[in-house]
C-alpha positions in Angstrom: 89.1 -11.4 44.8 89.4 -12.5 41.3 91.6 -14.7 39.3 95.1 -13.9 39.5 95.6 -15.2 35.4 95.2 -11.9 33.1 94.5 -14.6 30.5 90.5 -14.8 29.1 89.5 -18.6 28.9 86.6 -20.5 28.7 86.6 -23.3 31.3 84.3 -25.5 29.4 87.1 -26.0 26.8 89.6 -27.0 29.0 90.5 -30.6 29.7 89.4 -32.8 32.6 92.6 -33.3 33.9 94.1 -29.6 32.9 90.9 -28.2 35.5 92.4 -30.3 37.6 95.8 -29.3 37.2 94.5 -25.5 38.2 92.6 -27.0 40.9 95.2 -28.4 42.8 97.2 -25.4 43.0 94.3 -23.0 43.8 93.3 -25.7 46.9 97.1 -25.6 47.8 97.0 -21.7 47.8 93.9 -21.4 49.9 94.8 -23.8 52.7 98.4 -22.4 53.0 96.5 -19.0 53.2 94.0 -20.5 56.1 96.6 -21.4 57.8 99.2 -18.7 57.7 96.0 -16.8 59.1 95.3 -18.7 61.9 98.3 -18.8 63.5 101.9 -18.1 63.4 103.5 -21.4 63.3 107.2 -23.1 62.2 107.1 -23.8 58.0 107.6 -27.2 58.9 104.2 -27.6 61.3 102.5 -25.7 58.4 103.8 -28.1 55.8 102.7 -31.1 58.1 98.8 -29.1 58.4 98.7 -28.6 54.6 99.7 -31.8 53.7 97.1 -33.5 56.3 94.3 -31.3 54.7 95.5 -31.7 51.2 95.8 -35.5 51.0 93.2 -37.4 48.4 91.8 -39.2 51.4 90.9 -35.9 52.9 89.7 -34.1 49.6 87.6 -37.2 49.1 86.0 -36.6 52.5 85.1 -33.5 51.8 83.8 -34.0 48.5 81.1 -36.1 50.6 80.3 -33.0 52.8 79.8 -30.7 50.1 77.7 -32.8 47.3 74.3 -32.2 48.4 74.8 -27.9 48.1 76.1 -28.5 44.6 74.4 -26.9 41.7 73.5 -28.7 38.8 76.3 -27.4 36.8 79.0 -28.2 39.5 77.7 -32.1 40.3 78.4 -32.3 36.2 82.0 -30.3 37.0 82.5 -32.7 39.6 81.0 -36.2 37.8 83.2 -35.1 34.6 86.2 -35.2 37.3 85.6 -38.7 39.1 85.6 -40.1 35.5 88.7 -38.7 34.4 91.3 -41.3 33.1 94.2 -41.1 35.8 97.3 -42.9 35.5 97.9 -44.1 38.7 96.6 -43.7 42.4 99.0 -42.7 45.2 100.6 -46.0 47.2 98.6 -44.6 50.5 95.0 -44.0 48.6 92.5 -46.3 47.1 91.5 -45.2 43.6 87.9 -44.0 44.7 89.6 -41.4 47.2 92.0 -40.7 44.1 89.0 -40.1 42.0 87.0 -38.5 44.3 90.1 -35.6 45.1 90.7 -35.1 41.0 86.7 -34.5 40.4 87.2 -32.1 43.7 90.2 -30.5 42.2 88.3 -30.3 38.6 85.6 -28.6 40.5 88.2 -26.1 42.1 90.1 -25.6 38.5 86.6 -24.4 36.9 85.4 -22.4 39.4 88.6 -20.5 39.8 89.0 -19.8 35.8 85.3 -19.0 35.8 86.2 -16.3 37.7 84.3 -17.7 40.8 86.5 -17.6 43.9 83.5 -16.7 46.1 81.9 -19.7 45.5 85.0 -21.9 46.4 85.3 -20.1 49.7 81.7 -21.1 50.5 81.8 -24.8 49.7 85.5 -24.9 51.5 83.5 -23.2 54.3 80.2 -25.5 54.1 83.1 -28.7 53.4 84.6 -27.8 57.0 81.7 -27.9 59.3 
């Protein structure tokens, strides 16, 4: 599966926050896809799934999980993203679960518009277990 986007652009001249941008709606899409697969389920038990899966506190947990089978180029990705300059933190996160989810998100936003949705699948995959 590629990018959905028929637009050519070069990751590495896109903005911290901008990858991130892309990143939460390509995470969104792929855990709404998990789990319309799994099971057939009321909208609103899938909302409540997504959103538990979704939340900073959760991304930042993963992030934990899936550091060590980074490459060199994705630990920058993903260093570039915990450093970003963010406005504010959700009322129910601390800011280093905040951070941690928008350098997980940046991660996701360059992968995806460097045309590498395989790669996301496998660290979702190795972030899981």
């Amino acid at each position: 599966m590629s990018r959905l986007t028929l637009l050519d652009c070069n990751p590495k001249e896109i903005s911290t926050l901008g990858l991130a941008f892309v990143g939460d709606g390509v995470y969104d899409l792929l855990v709404r896809e998990e789990l319309v697969c799994e099971a057939n389920r009321p909208v609103k038990e899938l909302n409540l799934k997504k959103v538990e899966i979704v939340r900073c506190q959760a991304q930042a947990a993963l992030v934990k999980r899936i550091e060590p089978f980074l490459t060199e180029e994705e630990t920058d990705v993903l260093r570039r993203g915990r450093n970003a300059h963010v406005a504010h933190a959700p009322k129910n996160a601390t800011m280093a679960d905040y951070h941690a989810a928008t350098a997980f998100e940046t991660l996701l936003g360059y992968l995806y518009l460097s045309d590498n949705i395989e790669r996301i699948r496998e660290l979702l995959t190795i972030g899981k277990s």
